[in-house]
N, CA, C and O atoms as a CHARMM CRD file, in Angstrom:
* protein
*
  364
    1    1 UNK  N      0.81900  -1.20900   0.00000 PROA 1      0.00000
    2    1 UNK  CA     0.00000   0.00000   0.00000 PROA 1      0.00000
    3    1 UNK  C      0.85800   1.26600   0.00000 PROA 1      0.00000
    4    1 UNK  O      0.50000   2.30600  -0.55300 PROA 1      0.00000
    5    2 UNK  N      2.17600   1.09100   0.74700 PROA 2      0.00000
    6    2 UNK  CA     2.72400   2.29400   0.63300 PROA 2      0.00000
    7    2 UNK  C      3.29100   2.93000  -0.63900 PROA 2      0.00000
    8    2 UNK  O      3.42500   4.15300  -0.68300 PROA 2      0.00000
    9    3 UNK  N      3.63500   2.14100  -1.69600 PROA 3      0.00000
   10    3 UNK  CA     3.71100   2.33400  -2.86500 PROA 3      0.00000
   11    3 UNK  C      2.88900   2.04600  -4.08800 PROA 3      0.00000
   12    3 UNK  O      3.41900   1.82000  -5.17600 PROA 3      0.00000
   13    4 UNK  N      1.59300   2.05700  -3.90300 PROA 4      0.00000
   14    4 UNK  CA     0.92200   1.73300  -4.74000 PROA 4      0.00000
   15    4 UNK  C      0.10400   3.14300  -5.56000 PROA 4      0.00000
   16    4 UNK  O      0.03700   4.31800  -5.19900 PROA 4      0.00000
   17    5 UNK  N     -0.37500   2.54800  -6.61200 PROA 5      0.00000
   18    5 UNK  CA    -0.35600   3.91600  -7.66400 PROA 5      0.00000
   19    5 UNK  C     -2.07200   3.17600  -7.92600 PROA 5      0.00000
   20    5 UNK  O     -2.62400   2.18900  -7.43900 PROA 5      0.00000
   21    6 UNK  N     -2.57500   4.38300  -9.08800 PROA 6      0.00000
   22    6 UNK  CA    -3.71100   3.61200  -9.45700 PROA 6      0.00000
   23    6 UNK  C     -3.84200   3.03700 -10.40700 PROA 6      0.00000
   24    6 UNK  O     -4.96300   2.63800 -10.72100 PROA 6      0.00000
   25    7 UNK  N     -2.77300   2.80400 -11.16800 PROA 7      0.00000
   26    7 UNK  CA    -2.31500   1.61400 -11.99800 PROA 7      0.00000
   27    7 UNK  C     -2.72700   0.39600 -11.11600 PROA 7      0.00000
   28    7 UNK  O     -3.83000  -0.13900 -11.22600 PROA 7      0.00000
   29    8 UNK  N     -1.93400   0.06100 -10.38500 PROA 8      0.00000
   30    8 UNK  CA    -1.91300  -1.23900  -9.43600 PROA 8      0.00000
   31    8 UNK  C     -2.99900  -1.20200  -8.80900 PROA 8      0.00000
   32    8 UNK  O     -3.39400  -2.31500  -8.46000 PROA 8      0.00000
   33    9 UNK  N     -3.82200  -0.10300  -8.44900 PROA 9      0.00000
   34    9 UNK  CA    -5.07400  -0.55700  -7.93600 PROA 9      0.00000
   35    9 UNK  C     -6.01100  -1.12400  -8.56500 PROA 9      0.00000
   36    9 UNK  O     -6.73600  -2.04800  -8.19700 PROA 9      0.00000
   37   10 UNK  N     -5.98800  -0.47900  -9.66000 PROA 10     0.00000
   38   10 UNK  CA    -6.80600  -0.61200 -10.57400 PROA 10     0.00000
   39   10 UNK  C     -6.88000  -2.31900 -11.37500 PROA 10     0.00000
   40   10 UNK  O     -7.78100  -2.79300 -12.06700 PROA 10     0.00000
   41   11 UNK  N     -5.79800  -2.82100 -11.02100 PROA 11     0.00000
   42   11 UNK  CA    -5.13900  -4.05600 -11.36100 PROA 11     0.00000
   43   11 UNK  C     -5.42600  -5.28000 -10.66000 PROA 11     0.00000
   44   11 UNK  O     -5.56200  -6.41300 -11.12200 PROA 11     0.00000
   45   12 UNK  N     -5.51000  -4.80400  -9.26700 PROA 12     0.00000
   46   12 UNK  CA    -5.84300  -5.35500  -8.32300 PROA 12     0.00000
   47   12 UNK  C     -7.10600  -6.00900  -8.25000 PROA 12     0.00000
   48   12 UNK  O     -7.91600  -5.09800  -8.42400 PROA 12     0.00000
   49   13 UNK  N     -7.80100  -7.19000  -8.07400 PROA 13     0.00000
   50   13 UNK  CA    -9.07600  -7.93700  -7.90400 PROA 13     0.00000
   51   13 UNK  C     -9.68900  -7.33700  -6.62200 PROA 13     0.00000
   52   13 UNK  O    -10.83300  -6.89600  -6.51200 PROA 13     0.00000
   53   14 UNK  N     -8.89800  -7.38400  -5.83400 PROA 14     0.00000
   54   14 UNK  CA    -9.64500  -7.44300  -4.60600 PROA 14     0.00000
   55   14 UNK  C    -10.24400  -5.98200  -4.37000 PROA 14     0.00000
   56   14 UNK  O     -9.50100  -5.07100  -4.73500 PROA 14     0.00000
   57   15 UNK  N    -11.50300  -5.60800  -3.80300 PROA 15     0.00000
   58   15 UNK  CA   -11.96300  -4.38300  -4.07200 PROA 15     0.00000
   59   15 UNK  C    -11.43300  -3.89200  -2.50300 PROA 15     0.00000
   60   15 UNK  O    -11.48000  -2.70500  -2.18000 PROA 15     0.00000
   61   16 UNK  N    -10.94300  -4.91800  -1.61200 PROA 16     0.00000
   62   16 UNK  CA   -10.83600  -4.17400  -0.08800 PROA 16     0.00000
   63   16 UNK  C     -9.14400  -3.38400  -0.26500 PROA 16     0.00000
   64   16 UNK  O     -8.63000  -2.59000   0.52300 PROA 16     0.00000
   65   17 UNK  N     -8.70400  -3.79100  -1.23800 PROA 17     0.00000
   66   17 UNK  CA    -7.18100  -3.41400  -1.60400 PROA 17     0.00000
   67   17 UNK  C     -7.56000  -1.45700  -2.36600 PROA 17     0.00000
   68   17 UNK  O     -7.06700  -0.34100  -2.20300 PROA 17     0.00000
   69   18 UNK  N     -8.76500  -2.10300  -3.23400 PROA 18     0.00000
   70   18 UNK  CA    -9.18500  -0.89800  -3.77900 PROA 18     0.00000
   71   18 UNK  C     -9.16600  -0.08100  -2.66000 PROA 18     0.00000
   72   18 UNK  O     -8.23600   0.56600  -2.17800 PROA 18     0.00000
   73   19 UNK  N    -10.56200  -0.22400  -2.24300 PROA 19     0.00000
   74   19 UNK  CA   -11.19600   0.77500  -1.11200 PROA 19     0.00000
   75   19 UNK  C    -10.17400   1.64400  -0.36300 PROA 19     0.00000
   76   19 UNK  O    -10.21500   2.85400  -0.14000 PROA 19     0.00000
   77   20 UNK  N     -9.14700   0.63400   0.00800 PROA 20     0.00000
   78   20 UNK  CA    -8.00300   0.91800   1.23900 PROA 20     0.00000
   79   20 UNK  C     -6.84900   2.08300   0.45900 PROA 20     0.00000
   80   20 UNK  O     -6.21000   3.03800   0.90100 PROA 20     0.00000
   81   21 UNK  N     -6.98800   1.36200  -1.08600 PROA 21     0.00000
   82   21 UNK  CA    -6.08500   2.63000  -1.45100 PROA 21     0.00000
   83   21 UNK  C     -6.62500   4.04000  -2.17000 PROA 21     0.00000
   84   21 UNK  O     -5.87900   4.91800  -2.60200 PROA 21     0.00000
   85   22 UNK  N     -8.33800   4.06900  -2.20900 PROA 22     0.00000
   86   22 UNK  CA    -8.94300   5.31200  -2.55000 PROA 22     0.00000
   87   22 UNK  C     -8.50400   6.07300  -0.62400 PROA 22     0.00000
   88   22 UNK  O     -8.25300   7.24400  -0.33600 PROA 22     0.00000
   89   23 UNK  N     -8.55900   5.08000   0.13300 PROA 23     0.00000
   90   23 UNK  CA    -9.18200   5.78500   1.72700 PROA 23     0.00000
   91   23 UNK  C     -7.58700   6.50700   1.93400 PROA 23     0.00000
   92   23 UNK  O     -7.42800   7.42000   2.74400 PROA 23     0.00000
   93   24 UNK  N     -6.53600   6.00600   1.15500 PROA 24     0.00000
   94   24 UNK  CA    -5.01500   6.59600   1.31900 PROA 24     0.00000
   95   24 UNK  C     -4.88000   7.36500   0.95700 PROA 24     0.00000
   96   24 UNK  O     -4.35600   8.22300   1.66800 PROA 24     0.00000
   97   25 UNK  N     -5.21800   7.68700  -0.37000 PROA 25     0.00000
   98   25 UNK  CA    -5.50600   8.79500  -1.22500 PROA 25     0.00000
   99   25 UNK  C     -5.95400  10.26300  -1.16400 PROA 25     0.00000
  100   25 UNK  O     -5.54900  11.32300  -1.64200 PROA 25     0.00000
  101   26 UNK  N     -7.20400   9.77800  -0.18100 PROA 26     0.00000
  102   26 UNK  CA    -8.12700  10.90500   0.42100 PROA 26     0.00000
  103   26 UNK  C     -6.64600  11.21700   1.37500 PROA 26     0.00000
  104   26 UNK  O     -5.80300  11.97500   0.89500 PROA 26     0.00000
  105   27 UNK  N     -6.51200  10.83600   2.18500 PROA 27     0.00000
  106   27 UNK  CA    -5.90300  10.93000   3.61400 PROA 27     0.00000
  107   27 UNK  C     -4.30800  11.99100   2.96100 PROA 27     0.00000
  108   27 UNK  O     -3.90000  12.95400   3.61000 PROA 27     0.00000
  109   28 UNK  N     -3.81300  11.65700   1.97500 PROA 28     0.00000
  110   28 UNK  CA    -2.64000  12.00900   1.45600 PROA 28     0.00000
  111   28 UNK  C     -3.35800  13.17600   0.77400 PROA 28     0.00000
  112   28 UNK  O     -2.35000  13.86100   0.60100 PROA 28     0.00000
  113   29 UNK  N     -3.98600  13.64600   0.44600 PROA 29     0.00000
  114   29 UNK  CA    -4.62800  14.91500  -0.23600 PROA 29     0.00000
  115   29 UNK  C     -5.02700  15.94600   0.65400 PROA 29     0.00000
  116   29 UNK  O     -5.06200  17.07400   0.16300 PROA 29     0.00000
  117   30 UNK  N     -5.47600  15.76500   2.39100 PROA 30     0.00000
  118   30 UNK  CA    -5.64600  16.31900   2.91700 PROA 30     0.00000
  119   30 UNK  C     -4.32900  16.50800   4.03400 PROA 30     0.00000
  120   30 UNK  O     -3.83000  15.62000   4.72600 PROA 30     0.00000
  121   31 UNK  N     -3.99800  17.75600   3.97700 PROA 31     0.00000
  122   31 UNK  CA    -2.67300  18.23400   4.59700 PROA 31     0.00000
  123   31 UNK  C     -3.15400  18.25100   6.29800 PROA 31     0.00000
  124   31 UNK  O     -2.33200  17.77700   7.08200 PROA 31     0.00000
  125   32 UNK  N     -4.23800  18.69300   6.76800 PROA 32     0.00000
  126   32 UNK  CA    -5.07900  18.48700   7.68700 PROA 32     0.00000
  127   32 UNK  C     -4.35200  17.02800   8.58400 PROA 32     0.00000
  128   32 UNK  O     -3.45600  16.98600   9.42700 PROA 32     0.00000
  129   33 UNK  N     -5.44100  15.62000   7.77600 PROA 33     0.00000
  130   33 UNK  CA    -4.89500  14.28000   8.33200 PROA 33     0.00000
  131   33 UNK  C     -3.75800  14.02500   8.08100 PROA 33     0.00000
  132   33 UNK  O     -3.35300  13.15100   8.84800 PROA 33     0.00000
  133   34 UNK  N     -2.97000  14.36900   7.33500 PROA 34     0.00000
  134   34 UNK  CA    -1.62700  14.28500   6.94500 PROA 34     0.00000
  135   34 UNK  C     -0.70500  14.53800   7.99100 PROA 34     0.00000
  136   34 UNK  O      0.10300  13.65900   8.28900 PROA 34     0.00000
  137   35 UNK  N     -0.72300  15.83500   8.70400 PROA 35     0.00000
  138   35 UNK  CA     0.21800  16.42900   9.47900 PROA 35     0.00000
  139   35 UNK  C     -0.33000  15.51900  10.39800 PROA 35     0.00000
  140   35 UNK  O      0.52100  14.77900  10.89100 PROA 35     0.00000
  141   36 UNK  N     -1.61800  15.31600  10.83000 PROA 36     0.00000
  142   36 UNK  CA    -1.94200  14.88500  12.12800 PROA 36     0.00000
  143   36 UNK  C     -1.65700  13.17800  12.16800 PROA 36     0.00000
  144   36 UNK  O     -1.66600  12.52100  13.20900 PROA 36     0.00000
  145   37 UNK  N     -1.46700  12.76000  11.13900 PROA 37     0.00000
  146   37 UNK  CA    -1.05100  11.08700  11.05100 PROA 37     0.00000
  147   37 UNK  C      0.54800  11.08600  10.88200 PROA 37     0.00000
  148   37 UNK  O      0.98900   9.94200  10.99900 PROA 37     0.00000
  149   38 UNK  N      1.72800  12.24200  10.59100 PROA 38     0.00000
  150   38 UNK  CA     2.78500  12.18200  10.11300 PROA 38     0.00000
  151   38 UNK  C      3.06500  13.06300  12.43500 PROA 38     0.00000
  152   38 UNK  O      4.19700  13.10500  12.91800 PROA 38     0.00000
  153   39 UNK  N      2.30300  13.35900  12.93300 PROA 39     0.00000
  154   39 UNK  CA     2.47000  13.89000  13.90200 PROA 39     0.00000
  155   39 UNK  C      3.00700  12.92700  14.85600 PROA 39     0.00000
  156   39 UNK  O      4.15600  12.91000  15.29800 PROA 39     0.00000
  157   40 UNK  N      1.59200  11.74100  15.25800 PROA 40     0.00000
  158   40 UNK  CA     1.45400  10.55500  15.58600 PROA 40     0.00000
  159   40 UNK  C      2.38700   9.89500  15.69200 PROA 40     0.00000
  160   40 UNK  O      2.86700   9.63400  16.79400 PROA 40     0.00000
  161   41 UNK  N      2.89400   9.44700  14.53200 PROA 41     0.00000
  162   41 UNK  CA     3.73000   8.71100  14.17000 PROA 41     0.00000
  163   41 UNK  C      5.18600   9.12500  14.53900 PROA 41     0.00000
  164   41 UNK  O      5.95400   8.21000  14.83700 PROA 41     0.00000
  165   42 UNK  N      5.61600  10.32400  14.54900 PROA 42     0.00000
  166   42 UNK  CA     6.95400  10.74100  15.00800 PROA 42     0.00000
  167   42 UNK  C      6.51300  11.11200  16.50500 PROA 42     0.00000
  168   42 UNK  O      7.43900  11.69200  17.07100 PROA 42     0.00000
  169   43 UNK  N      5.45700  10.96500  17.26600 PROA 43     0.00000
  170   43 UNK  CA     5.88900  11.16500  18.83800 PROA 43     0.00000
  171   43 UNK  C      5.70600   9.39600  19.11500 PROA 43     0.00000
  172   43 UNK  O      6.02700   9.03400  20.24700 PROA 43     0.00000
  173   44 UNK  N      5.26600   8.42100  18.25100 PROA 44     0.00000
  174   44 UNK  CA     5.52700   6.78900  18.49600 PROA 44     0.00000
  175   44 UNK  C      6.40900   6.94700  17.98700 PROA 44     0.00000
  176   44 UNK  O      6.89100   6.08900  18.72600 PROA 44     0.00000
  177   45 UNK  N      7.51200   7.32700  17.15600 PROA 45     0.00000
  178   45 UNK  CA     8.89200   6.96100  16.77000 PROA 45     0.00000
  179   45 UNK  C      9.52800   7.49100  17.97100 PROA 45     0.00000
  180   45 UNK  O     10.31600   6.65800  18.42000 PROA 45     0.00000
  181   46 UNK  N      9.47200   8.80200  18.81500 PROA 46     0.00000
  182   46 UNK  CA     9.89900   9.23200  19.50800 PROA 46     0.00000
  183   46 UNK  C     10.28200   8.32400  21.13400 PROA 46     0.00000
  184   46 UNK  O     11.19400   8.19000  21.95000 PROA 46     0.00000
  185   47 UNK  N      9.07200   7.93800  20.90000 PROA 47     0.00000
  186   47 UNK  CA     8.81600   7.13300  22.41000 PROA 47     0.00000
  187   47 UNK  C      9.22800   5.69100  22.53100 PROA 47     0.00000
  188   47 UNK  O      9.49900   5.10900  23.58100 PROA 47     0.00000
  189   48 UNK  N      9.23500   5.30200  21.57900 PROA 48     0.00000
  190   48 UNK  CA    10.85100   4.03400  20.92800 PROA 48     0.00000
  191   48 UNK  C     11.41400   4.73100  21.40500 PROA 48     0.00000
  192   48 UNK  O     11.55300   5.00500  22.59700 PROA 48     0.00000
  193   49 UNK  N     11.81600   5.11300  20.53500 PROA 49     0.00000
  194   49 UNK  CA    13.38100   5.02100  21.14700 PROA 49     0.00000
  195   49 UNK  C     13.52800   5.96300  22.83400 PROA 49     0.00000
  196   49 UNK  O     14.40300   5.85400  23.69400 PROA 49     0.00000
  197   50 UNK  N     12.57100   6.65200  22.80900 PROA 50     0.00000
  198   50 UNK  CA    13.00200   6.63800  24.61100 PROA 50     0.00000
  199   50 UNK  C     12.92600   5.34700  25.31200 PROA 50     0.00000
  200   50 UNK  O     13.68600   5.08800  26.24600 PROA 50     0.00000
  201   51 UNK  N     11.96100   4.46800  24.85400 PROA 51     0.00000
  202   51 UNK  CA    11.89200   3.12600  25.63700 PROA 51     0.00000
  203   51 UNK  C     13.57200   2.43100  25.94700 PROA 51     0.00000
  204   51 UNK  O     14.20100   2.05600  26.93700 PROA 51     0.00000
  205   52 UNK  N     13.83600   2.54400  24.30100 PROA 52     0.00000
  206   52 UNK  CA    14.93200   1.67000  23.80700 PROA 52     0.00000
  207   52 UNK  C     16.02600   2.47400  24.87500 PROA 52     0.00000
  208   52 UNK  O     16.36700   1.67900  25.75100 PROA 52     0.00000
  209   53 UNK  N     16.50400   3.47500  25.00200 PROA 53     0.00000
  210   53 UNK  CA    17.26200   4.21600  25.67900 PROA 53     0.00000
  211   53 UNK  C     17.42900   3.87800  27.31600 PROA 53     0.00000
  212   53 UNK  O     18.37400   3.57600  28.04400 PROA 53     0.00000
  213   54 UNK  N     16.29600   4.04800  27.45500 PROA 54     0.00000
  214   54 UNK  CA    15.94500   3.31100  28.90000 PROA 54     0.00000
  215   54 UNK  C     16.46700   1.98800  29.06700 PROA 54     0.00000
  216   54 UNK  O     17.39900   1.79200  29.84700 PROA 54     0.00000
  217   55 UNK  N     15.77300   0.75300  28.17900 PROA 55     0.00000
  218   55 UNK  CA    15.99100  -0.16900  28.18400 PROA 55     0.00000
  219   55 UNK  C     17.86600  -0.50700  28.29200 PROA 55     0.00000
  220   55 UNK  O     18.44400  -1.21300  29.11800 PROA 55     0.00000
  221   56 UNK  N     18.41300   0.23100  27.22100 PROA 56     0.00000
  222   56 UNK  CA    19.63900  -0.32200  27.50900 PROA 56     0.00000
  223   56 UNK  C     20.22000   0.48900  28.75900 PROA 56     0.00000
  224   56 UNK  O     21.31900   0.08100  29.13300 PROA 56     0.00000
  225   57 UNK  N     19.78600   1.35800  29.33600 PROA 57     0.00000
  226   57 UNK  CA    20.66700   2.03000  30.32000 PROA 57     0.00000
  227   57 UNK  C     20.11400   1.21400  31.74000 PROA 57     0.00000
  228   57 UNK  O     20.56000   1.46900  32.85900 PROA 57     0.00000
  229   58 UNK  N     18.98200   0.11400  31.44200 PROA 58     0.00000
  230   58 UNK  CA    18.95200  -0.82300  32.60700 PROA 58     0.00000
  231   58 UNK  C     20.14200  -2.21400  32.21900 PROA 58     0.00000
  232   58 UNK  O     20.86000  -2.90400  32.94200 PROA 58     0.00000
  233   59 UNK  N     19.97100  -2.18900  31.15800 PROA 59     0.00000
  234   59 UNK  CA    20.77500  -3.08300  30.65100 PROA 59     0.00000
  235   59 UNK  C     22.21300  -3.67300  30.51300 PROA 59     0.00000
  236   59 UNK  O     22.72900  -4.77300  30.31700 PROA 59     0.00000
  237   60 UNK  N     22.67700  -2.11100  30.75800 PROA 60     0.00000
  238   60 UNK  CA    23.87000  -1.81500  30.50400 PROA 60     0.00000
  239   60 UNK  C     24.50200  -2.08200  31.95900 PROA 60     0.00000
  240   60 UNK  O     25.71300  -1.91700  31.81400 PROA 60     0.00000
  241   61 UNK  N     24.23200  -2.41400  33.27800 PROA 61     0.00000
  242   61 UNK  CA    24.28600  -2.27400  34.13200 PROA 61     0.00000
  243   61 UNK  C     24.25900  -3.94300  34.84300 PROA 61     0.00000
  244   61 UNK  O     24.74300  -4.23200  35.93800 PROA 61     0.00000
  245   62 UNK  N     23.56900  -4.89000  33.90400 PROA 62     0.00000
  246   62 UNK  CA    23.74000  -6.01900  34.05400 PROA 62     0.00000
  247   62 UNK  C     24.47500  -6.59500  32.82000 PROA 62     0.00000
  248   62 UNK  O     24.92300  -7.69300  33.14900 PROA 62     0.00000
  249   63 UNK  N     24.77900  -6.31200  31.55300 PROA 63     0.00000
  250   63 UNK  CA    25.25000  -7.32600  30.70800 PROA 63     0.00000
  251   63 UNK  C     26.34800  -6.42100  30.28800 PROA 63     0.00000
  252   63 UNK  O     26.67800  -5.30700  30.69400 PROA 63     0.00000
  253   64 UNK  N     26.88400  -7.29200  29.25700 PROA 64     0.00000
  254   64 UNK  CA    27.91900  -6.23900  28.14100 PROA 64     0.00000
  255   64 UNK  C     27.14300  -5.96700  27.49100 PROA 64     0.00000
  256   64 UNK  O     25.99200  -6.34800  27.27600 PROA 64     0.00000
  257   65 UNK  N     28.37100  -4.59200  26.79800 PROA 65     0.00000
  258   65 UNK  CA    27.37300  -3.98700  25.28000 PROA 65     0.00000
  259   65 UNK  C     26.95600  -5.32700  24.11100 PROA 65     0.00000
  260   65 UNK  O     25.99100  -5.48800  23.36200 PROA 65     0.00000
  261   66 UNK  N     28.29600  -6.21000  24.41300 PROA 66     0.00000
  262   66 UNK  CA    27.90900  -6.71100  23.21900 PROA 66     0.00000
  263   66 UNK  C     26.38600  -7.85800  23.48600 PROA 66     0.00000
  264   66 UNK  O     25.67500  -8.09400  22.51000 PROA 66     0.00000
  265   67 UNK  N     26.13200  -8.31700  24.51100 PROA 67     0.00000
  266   67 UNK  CA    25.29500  -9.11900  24.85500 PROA 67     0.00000
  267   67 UNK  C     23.39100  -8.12200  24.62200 PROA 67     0.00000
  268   67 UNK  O     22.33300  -8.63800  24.26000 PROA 67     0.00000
  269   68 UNK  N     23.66200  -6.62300  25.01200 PROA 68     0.00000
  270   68 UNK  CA    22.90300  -6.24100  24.66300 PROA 68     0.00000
  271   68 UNK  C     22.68100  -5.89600  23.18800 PROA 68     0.00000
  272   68 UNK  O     21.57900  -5.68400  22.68400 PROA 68     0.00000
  273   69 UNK  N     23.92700  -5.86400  22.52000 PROA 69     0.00000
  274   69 UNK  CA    23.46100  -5.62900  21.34800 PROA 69     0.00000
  275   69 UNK  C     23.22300  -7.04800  20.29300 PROA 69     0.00000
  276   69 UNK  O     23.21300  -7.07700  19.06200 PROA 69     0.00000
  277   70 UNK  N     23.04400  -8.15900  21.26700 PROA 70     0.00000
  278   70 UNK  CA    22.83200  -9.25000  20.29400 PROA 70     0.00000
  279   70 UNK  C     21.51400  -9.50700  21.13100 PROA 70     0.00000
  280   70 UNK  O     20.92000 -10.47100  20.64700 PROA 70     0.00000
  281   71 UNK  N     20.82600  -8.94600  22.27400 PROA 71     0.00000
  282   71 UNK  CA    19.29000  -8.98200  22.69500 PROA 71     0.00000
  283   71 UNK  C     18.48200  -8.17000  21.75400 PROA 71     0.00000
  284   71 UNK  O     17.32500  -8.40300  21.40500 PROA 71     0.00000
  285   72 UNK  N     19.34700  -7.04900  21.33800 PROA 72     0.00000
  286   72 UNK  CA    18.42900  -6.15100  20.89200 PROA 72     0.00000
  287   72 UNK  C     18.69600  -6.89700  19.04100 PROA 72     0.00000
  288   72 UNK  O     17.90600  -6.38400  18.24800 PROA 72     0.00000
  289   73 UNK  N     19.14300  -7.39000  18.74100 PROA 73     0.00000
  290   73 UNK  CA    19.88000  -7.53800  17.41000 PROA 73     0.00000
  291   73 UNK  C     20.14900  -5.78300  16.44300 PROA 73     0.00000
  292   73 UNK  O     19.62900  -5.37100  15.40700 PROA 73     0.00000
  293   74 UNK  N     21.39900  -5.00800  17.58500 PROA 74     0.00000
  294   74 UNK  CA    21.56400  -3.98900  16.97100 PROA 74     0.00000
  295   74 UNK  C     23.41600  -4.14300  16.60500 PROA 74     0.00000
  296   74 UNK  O     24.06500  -5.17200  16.78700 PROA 74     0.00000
  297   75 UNK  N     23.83900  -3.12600  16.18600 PROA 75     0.00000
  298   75 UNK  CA    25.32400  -3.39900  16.02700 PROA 75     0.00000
  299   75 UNK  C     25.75800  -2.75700  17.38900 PROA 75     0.00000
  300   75 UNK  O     25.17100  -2.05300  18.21100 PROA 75     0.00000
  301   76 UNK  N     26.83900  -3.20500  17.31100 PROA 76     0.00000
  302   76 UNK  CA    27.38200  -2.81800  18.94100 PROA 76     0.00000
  303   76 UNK  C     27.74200  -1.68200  18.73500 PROA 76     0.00000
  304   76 UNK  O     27.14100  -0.91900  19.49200 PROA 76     0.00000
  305   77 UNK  N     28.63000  -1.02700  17.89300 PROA 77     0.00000
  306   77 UNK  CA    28.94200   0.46700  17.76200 PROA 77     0.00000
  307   77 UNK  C     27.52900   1.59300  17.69700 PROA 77     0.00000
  308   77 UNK  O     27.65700   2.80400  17.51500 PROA 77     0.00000
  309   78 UNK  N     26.64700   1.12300  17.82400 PROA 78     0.00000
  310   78 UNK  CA    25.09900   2.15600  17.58100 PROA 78     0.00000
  311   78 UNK  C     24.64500   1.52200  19.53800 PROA 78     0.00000
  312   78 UNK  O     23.75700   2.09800  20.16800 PROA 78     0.00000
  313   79 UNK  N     25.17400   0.73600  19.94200 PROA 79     0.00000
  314   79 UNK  CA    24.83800   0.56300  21.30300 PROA 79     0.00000
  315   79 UNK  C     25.16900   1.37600  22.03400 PROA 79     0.00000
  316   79 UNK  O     24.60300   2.27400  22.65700 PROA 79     0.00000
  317   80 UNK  N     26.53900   0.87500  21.89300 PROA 80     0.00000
  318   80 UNK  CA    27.78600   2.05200  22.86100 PROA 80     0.00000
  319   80 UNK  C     27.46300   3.75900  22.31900 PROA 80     0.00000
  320   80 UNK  O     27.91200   4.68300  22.99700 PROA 80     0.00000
  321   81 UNK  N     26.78500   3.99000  21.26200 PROA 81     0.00000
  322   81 UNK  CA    26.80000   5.61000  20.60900 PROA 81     0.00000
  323   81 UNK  C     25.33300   5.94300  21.58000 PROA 81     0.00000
  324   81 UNK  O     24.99400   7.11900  21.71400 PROA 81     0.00000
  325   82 UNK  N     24.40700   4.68500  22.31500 PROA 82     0.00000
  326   82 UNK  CA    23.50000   5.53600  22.08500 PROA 82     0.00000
  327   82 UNK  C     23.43800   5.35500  24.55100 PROA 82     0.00000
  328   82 UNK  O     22.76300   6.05700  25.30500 PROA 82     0.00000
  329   83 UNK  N     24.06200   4.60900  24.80400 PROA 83     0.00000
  330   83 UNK  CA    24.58800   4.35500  25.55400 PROA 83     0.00000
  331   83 UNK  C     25.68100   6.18100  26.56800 PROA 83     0.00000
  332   83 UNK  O     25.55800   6.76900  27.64300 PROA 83     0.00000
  333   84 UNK  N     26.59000   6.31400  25.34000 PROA 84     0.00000
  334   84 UNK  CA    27.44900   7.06400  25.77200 PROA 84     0.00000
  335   84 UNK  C     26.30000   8.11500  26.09400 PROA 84     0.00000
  336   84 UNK  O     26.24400   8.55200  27.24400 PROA 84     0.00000
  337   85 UNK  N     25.24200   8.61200  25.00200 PROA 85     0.00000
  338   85 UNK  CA    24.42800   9.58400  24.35800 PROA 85     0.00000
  339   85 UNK  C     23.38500   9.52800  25.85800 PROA 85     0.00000
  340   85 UNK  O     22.89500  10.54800  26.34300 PROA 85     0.00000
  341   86 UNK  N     23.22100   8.38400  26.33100 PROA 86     0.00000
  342   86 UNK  CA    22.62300   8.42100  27.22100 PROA 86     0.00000
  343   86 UNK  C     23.49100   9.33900  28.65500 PROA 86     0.00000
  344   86 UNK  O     22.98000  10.28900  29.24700 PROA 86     0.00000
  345   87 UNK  N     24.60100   8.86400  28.90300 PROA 87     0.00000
  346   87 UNK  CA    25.93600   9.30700  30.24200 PROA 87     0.00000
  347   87 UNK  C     25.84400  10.96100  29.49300 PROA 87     0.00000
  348   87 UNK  O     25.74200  11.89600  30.28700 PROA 87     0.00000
  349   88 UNK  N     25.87700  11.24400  28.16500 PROA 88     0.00000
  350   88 UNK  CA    26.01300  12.70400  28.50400 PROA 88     0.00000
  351   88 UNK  C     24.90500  13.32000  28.67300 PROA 88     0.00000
  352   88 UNK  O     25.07900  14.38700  29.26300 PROA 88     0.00000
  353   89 UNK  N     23.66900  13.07100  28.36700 PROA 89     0.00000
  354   89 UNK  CA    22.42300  13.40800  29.01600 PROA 89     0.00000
  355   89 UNK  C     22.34800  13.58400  30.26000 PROA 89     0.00000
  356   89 UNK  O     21.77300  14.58800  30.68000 PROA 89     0.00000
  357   90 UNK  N     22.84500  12.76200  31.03300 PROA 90     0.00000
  358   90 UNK  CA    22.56400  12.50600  32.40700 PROA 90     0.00000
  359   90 UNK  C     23.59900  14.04600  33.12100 PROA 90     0.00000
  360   90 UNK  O     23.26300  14.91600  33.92400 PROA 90     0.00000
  361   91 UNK  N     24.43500  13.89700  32.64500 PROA 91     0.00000
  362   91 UNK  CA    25.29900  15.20400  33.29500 PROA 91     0.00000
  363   91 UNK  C     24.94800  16.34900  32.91600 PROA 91     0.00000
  364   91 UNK  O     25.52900  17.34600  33.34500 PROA 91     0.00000
């Protein structure tokens, strides 16, 4: 759906595929729901990663970086960056 055109809708059998991508359509035309669904979405992107932040700064306190960064399946150098990012916050 996120890339779909009305070529492909139009292509498409299923009419709930239709429906769903006229109801996207509307939604992307109005700057209104737009801001307010593009709003949403970056204070839930936001609040990840505060979770995530949290999470490893409990974390960090019982395991290694690298053990957390194979819980979290992240790279260890984006652990320790977000880790450090956390210690200079704190001061």
């Amino acid at each position: 759906m996120e890339h779909s055109t009305e070529e492909v809708s139009e292509q498409c059998k299923s009419e709930r595929i239709q429906k769903m991508h006229r109801r996207v359509c509307r939604i992307k035309a109005s700057e209104k729901t737009e801001v307010k669904y593009m709003q949403a979405w970056e204070e839930k992107l936001l609040e990840r990663q505060k979770e995530k932040r949290e999470l490893l700064r409990k974390m960090n306190h019982k395991m290694s970086i690298e053990e957390i960064a194979d819980v979290l399946d992240m790279d260890v150098s984006k652990v320790k960056d977000i880790i450090e990012e956390q210690y200079d916050t704190e001061d």
